[in-house]
C-alpha positions as CSV (number, residue, x, y, z in Angstrom):
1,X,18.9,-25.1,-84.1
2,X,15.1,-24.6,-83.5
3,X,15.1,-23.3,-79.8
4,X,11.4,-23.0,-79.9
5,X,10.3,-25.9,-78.5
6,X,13.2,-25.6,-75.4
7,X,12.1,-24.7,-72.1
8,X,12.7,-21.4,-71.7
9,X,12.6,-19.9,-67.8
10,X,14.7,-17.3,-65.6
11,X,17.4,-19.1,-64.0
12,X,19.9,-17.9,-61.7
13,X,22.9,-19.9,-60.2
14,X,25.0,-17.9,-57.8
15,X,28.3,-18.3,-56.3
16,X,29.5,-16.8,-53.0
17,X,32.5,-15.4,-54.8
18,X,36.0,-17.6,-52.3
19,X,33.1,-18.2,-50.1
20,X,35.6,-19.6,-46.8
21,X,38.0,-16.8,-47.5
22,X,35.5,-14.4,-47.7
23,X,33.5,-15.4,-44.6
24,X,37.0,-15.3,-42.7
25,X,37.5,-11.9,-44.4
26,X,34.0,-10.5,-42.9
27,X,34.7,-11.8,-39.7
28,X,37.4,-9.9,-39.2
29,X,36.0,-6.5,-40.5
30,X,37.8,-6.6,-43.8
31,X,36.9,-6.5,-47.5
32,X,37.1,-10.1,-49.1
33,X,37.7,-8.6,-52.0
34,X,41.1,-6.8,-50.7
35,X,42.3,-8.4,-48.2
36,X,45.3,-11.1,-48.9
37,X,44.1,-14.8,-47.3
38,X,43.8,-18.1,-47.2
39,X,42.2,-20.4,-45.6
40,X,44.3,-23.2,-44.9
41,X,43.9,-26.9,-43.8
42,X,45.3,-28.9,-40.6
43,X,48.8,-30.3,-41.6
44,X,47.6,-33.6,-39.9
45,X,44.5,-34.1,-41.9
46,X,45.9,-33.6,-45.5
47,X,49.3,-34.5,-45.2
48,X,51.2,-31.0,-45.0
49,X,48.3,-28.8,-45.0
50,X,45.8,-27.9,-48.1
51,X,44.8,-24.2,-49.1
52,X,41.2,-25.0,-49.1
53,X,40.4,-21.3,-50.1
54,X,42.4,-18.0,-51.4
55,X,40.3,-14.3,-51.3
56,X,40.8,-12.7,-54.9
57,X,43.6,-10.3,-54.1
58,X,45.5,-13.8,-52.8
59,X,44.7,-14.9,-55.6
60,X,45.8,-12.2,-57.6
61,X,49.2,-11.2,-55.6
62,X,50.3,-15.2,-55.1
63,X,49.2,-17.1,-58.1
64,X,47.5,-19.6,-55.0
65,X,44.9,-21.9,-56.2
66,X,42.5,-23.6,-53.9
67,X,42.4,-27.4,-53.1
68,X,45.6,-27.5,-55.8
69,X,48.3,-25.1,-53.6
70,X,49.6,-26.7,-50.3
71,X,51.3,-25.0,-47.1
72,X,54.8,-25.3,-49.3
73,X,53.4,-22.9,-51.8
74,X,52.6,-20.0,-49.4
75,X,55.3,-17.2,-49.9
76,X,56.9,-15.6,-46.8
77,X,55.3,-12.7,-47.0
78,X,53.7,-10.7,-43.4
79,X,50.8,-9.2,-45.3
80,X,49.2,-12.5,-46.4
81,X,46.9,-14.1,-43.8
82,X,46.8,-17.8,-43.1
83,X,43.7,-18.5,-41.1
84,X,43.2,-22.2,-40.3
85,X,39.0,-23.6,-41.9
86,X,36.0,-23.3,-39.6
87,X,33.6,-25.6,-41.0
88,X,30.5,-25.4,-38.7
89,X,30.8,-21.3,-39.5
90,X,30.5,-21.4,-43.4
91,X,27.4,-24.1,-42.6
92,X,25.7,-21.4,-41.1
93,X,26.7,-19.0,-43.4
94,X,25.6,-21.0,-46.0
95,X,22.3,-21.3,-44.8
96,X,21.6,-17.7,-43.8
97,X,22.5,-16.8,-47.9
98,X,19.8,-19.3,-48.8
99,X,17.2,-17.9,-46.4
100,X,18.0,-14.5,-48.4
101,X,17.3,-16.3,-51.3
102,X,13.9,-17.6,-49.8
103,X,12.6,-14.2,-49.8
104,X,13.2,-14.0,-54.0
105,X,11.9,-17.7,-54.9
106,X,9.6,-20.6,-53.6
107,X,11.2,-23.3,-51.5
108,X,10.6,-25.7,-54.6
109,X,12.2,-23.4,-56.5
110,X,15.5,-23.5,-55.0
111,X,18.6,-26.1,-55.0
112,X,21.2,-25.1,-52.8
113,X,24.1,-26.7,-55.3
114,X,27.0,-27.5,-53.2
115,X,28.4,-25.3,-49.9
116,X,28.7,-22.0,-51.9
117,X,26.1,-22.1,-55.2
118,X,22.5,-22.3,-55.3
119,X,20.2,-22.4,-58.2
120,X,17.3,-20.4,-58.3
121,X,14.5,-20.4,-61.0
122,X,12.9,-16.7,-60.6
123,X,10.5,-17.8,-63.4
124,X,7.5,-16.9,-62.1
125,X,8.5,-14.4,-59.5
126,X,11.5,-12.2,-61.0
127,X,9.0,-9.4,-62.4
128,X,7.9,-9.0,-58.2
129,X,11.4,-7.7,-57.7
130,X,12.5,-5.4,-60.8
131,X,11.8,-4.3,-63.9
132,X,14.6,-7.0,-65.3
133,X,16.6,-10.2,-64.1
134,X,19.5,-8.3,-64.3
135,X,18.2,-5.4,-61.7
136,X,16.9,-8.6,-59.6
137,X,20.5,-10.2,-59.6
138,X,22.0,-6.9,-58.5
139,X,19.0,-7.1,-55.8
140,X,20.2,-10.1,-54.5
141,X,24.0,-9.0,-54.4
142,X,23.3,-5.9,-52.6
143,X,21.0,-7.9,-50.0
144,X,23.3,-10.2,-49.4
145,X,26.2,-7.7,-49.1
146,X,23.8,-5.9,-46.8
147,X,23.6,-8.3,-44.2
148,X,26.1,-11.0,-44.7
149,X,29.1,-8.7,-46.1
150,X,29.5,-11.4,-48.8
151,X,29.9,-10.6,-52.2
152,X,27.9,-12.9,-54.8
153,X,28.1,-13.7,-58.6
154,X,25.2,-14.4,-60.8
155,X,24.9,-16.4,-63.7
156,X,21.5,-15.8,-65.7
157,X,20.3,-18.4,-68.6
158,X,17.4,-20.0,-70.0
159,X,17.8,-22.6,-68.7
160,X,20.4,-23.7,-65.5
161,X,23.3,-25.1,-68.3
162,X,23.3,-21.4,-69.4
163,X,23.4,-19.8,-66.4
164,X,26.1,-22.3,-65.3
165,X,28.2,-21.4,-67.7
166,X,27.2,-17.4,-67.6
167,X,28.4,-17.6,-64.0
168,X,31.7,-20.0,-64.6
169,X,33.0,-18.2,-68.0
170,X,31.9,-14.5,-67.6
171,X,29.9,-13.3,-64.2
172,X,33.4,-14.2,-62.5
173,X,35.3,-11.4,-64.5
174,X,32.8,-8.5,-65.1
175,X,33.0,-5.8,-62.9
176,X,28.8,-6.0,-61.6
177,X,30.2,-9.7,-61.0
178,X,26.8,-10.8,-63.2
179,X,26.8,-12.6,-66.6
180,X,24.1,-13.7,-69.0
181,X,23.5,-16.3,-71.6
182,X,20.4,-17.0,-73.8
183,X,19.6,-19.4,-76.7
184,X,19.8,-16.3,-79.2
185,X,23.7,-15.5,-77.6
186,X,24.7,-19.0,-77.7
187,X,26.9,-18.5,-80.8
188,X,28.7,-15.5,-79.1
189,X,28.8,-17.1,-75.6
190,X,29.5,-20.7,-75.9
191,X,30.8,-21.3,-79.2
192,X,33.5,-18.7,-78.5
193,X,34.9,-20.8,-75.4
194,X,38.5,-22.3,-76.7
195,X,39.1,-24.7,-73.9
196,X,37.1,-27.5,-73.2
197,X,37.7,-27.8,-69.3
198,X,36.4,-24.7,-68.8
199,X,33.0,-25.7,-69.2
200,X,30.9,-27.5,-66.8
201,X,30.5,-31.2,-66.9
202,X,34.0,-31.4,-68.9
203,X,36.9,-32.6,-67.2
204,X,40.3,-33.2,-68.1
205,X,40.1,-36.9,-69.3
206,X,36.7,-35.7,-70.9
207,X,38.5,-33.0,-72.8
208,X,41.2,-35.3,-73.8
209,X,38.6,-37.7,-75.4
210,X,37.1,-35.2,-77.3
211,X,40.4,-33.9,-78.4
212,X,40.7,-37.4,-79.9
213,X,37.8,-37.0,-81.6
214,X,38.9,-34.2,-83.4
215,X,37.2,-32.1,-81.2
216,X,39.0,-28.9,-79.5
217,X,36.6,-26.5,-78.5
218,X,33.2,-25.6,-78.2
219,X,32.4,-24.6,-81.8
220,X,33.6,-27.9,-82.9
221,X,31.5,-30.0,-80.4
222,X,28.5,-28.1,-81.4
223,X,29.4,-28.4,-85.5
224,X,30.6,-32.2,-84.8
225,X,27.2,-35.0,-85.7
226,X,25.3,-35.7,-82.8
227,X,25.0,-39.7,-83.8
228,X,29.1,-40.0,-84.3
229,X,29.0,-38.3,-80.6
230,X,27.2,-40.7,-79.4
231,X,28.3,-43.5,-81.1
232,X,32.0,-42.7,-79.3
233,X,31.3,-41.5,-75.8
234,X,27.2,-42.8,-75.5
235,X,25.0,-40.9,-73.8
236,X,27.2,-38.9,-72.0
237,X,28.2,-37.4,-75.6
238,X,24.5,-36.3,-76.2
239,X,24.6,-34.2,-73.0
240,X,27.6,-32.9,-73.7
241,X,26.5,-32.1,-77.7
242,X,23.6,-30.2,-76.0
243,X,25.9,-28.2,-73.7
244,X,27.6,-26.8,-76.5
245,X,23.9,-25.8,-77.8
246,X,23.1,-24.3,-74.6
247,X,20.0,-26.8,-74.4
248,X,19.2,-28.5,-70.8
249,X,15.8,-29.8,-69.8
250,X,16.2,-29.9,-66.2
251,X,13.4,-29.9,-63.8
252,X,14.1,-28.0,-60.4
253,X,11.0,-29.4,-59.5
254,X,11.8,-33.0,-60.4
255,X,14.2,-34.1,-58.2
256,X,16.6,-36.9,-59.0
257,X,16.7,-39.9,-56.4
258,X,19.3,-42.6,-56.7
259,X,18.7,-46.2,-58.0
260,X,20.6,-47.9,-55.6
261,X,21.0,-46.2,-52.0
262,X,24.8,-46.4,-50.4
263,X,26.0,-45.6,-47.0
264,X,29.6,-45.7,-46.3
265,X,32.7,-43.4,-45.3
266,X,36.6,-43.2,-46.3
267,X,39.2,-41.3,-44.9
268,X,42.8,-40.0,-45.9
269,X,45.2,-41.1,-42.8
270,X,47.2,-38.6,-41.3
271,X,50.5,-40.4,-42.5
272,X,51.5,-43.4,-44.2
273,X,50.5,-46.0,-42.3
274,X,52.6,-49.7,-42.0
275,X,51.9,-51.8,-39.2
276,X,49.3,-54.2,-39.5
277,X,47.6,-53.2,-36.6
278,X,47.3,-49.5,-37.2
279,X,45.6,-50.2,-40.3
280,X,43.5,-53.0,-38.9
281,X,42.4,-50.3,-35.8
282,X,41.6,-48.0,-39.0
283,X,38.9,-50.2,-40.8
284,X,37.2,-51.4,-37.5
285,X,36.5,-48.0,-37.0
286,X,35.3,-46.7,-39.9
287,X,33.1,-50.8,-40.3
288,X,32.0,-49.6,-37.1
289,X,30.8,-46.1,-38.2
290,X,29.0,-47.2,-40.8
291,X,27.5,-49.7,-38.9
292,X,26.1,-46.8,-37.1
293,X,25.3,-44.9,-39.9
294,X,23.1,-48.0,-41.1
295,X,21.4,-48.4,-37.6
296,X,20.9,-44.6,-37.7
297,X,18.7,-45.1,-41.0
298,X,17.2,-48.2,-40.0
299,X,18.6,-50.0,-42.9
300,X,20.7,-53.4,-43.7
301,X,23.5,-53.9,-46.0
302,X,23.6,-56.8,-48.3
303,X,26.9,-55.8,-49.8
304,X,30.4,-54.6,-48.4
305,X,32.9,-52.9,-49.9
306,X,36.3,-52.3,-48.8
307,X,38.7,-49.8,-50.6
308,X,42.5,-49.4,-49.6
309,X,44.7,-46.6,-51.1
310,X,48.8,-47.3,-51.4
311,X,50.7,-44.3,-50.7
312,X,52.7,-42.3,-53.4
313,X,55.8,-44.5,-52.9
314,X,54.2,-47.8,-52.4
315,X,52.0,-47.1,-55.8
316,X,55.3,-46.3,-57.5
317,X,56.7,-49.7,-56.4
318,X,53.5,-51.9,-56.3
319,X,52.0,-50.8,-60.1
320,X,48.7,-50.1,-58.2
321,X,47.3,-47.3,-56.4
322,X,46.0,-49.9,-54.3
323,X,42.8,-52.3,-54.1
324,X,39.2,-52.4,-53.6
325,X,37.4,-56.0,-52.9
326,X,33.3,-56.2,-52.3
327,X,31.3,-59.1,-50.7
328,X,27.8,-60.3,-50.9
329,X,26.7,-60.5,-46.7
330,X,23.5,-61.7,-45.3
331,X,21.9,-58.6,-44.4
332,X,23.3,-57.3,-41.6
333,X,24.2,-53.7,-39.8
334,X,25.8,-55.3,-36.7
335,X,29.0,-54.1,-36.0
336,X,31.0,-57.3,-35.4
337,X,29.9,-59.1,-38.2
338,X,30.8,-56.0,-41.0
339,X,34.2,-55.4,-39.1
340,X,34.9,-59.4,-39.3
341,X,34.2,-59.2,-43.4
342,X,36.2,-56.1,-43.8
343,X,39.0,-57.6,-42.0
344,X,39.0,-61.0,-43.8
345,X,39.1,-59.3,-47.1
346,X,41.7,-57.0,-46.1
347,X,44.2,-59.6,-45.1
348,X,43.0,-61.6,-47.9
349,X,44.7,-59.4,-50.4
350,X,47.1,-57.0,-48.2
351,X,50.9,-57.6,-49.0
352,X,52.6,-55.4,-46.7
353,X,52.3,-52.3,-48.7
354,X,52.2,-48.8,-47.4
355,X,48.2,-47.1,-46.8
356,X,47.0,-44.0,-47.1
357,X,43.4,-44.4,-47.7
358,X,40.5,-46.6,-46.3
359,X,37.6,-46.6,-47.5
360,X,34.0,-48.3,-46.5
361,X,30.9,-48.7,-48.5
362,X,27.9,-50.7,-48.1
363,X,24.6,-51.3,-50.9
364,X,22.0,-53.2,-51.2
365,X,20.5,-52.0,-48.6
366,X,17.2,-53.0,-47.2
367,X,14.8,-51.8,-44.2
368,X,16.1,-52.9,-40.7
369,X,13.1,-55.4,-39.4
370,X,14.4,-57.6,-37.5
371,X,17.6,-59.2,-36.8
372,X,18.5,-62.1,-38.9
373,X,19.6,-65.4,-36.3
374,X,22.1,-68.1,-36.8
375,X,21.3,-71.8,-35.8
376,X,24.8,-72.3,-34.5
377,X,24.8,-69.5,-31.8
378,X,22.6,-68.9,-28.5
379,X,20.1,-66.9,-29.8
380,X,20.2,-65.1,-26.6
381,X,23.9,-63.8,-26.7
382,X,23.0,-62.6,-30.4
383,X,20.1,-60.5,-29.3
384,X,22.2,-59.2,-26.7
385,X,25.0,-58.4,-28.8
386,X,22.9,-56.2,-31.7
387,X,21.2,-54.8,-28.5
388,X,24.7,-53.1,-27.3
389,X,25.3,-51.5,-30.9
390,X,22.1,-49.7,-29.9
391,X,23.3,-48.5,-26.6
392,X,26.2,-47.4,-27.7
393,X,24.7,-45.8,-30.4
394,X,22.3,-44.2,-28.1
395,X,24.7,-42.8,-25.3
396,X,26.6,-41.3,-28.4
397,X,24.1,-39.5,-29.6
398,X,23.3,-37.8,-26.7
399,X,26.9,-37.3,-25.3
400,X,28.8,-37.0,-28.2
401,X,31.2,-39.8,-30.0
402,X,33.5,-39.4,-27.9
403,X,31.6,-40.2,-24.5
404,X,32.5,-43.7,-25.5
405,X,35.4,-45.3,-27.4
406,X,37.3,-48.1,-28.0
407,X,40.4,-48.6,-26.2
408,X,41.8,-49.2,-29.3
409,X,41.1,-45.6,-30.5
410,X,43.3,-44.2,-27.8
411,X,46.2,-46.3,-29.6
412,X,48.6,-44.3,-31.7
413,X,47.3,-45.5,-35.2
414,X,43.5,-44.5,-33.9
415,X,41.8,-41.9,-36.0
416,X,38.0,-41.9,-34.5
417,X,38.7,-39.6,-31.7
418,X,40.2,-36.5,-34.1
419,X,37.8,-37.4,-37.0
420,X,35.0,-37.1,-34.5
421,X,35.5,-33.2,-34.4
422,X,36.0,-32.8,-37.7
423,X,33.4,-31.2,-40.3
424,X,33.9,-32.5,-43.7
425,X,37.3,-33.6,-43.1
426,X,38.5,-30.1,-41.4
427,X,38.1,-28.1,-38.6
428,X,34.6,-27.4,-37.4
429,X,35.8,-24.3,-35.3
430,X,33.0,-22.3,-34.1
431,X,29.8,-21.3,-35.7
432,X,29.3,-18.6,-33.4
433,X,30.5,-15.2,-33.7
C-alpha cells in the first residue's frame, strides 16, 4: 500500500479509563485504579438493576462487565462497593476533562466523542508541549491526574482509525496506559489482531458476515480484494477494507450533519406493562414530550413513528419482538393531534401482548411558521388550543416538568414524573461536590 498520498497528522483519542467508577472512586478519596466498585443502576429503571460501570480492580477481582452484568451478578462480598450512578456529576466531569484538553488543542480541533473519549488532533500544536507526542500524551495524563484525579489512556495514530484502535487494542493494557499506531506499524499492529470484534466499527453480526466470507481476522480482511468486499457488504466493506489498512480520511474540521433531522424519545418501562390504559398513559406522554421537544426547536413533523417492544415472554409466544408502524401527518407539533395518531396506530395493531418498550419518533420535519387550520373547526378554539402547549411549555421551563402534570401521570402506570429526574435514563444525583 502507498501511504504517501494519506493524510498524515497527530491524533489522539483518549478514554477516561471506567470513567463513572472512577469519578465515584475520586470522590470518595480513593484510587480508581484499586479500589473495588461499581456503579450500579436503579432496579426500577432497568428491570433488576444494570452495572453501568466496574473500576479495574472490580474488574479484575469479579469478572463484572459493564452494561452486560446485572445486580444478580454482584458477589457477596463487604469489600466491593456498590454506589448507585450520578449522572449530572460525570457531565461536569466530562466537561472539566475537555477544558484540560482546550489548553493542548484549538476548539476546532477537538471532538468530545461520547461521555468519556475525546479526539484531539495536536497536529499543529503538539511540538508547543514536548519534544514528542508521546511526552505530550503523558502531559495530558498527568494534568488531568493533577486536578481531576482521573486516570486517562491515549491512543496516538496517523490518523483518528489508528489512534482508535491504538487506544482500544493496546493503550488499555500497557503500563504508561498510552499506545501508538502508524501507517509503517500497521502490519505489526493491526494485522496481528485475531478477533474481528475487537476492532472498531465491527460488531458481532459484522464479524459473523465476514466470517462468511472467509474472512477471520484482520490479516485476512486486509489480503481479501477490495471489489469482492464491496461487491458482498457495499460500501460499508470499503471502510472496513480501509480499517484493516489503517487508512481513514476524516476531517475533524468537517463536521458531519444529518440528511434528514429526527426528534423523538423511547423509554424501557419499569415492568411489564398489560393494561390497556397503562400503556395508553405511556405513549401520550412521551407524543406529548416530543411534542415539546418540536415546539422547543421551532420545528413541525410531517412523519410519526410509533415503536412498541413485547417483553421477553410475550416475544417468545408472539414470534415478534414487537411492532413499529409510521404515518404521513400534516405538519403538525400540537400535542393532541400527535397523541391522537399515535394512539390510533397503536390500537390499530395491539393484540393484547405484554410491553416493555415505547418508542416515539417524528421526521420530516419542517420550520414552525404558522399553525396549519382546519375548515371543519372554530378557528378560534384551534388557536387557543396550540396556544396552551405553549404555556405549558413555558411554566415548565421555568419551574421544572414537574410544576405541571397530567393527572394521568399520578396514575400507577405513569412514568413522566420519575423520568423527569432522570439523566440519560439514570440518576442525575448531584453535580456538586
Amino acid at each position: 500500500m502507498d501511504y504517501s498520498n494519506e493524510p498524515r497528522g497527530v491524533f489522539f483519542l483518549i478514554d477516561n479509563k471506567s470513567f463513572y467508577a472512577s469519578v465515584e472512586a475520586t470522590m470518595r478519596n480513593l484510587n480508581p485504579l484499586t479500589v473495588p466498585l461499581v456503579v450500579m443502576s436503579e432496579q426500577e429503571n432497568t428491570n433488576g438493576g444494570l452495572i453501568l460501570a466496574t473500576s479495574p480492580m472490580a474488574k479484575k477481582m469479579y469478572h463484572l462487565k459493564a452494561n452486560v452484568s446485572r445486580q444478580r451478578n454482584l458477589p457477596q462480598d463487604p469489600n466491593l462497593m456498590v454506589v448507585p450512578p450520578r449522572m449530572n456529576l460525570y457531565i461536569k466531569r466530562n466537561l472539566q476533562i475537555n477544558d484540560i484538553f482546550r489548553r493542548f488543542v484549538a476548539d476546532e480541533d477537538l471532538f468530545p466523542y461520547s461521555i468519556d473519549e475525546s479526539i484531539l488532533d495536536l497536529t499543529h500544536s503538539w511540538q508547543l508541549f514536548g519534544s514528542t507526542p508521546v511526552e505530550v500524551a503523558k502531559l495530558i495524563q498527568r494534568t488531568v491526574r493533577k486536578e481531576l484525579g482521573l486516570y486517562v489512556t491515549v491512543g496516538i495514530g496517523d490518523n483518528p482509525v489508528q489512534a482508535k484502535i491504538a487506544l482500544d487494542i493496546y493503550a488499555k493494557h500497557t503500563d504508561n496506559l498510552i499506545g501508538e499506531i502508524h501507517y509503517e506499524t500497521v502490519p505489526e499492529r493491526i494485522w496481528s489482531i485475531n478477533d474481528l470484534t475487537d476492532v472498531w466499527g465491527i460488531g458481532s453480526r459484522m464479524a459473523l458476515r465476514l466470517n462468511r466470507l472467509g474472512i477471520h481476522n484482520m490479516d485476512e480482511l486486509a489480503h481479501t480484494s477490495p471489489f469482492y468486499i464491496k461487491e458482498k457488504l457495499g460500501i460499508i466493506g470499503t471502510q472496513l477494507f480501509a480499517t484493516a489498512w489503517g487508512i481513514d480520511r476524516t476531517s475533524l474540521h468537517k463536521r458531519l450533519k444529518p440528511k434528514e433531522a429526527s426528534i423523538g424519545n423511547s423509554q424501557v418501562l419499569p415492568r411489564d406493562y398489560n393494561s390497556q390504559t397503562e400503556i395508553e398513559t405511556v405513549i401520550k406522554e412521551l407524543g406529548e414530550q416530543v411534542g415539546a421537544r418540536l415546539r422547543h426547536h421551532n420545528k413541525q413533523a410531517g412523519v410519526l413513528y410509533l415503536g412498541i417492544g413485547f417483553s421477553y415472554l410475550a416475544s417468545e409466544d408472539d414470534g415478534r419482538g414487537g411492532f413499529s408502524h409510521s404515518m404521513k401527518i400534516a405538519p403538525t407539533n400540537n400535542n393532541r393531534q400527535l397523541v391522537s395518531y399515535l394512539i390510533q396506530m397503536f390500537r390499530d395493531s395491539w393484540q393484547g401482548q405484554t410491553i416493555r418498550n415505547v418508542a416515539v419518533y417524528t421526521s420530516k420535519l419542517s420550520n414552525d411558521v404558522g399553525e396549519q387550520l382546519s375548515i371543519f373547526f372554530d378557528p378560534k378554539k384551534q388557536i387557543k388550543k396550540a396556544n396552551t402547549d405553549r404555556i405549558l411549555d413555558s411554566i415548565r421551563n421555568q419551574f421544572g416538568f414537574t410544576s405541571l402534570v397530567y393527572a394521568r401521570s399520578l396514575t400507577e402506570g405513569g412514568t413522566a414524573i420519575n423520568r423527569a429526574s432522570l439523566v440519560g435514563g439514570h440518576n442525575g444525583g448531584n453535580a456538586y461536590e
